[in-house]
C-alpha positions, 0 to 999 in steps of 0.5 A, spaced: 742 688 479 737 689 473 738 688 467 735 689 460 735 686 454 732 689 448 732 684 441 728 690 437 732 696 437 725 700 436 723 698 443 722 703 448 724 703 455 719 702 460 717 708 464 718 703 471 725 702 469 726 709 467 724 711 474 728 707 477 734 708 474 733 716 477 731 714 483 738 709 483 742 714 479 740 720 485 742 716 491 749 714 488 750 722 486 747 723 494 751 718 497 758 721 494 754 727 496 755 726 503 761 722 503 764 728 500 761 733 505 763 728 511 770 728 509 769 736 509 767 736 515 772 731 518 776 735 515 774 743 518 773 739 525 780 735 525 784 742 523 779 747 528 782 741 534 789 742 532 789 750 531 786 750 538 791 746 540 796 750 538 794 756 541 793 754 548 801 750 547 805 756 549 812 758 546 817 752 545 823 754 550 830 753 547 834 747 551 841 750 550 843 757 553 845 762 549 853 760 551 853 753 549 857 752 543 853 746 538 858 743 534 854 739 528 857 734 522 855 734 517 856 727 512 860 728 506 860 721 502 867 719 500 870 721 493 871 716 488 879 717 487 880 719 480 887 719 476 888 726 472 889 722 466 882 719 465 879 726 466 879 727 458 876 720 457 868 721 455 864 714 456 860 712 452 
């Protein structure tokens, strides 16, 4: 890690550590650059391979016939049992 430390406030940066800090401020932008493109590409490749897959999967055939009845529950959670009475009463 480099590390400056200036007592003088009118002390000027080294040109070296200027170049420097571009070159290493150019390869963090670079390497977020290709991070970033890699992931796209993944990305792009990843959903091309599925949208073929699709393609070529064929119609999903249904199991049941068209005269078979389904029966279907559905859950219904029980009901608190409230008195009439306590039906005008706000808590607060």
């Amino acid at each position: 890690m480099i590390q400056f430390k200036i007592i003088d406030g009118q002390i000027k940066m080294p040109l070296k550590s200027k170049i420097i800090l571009g070159i290493f401020l150019a390869l963090g932008v670079l390497f977020l650059f290709l991070f970033g493109l890699a992931f796209l590409v993944f990305a792009l490749v990843a959903g091309a391979a599925l949208f073929i897959l699709n393609l070529f999967q064929g119609k999903n055939k249904s199991s049941f016939a068209e005269d078979d009845s389904i029966e279907i529950r559905t859950y219904s959670p029980p009901r608190p049992k409230s008195r009439p009475k306590d039906d005008d009463i706000i808590d607060v």
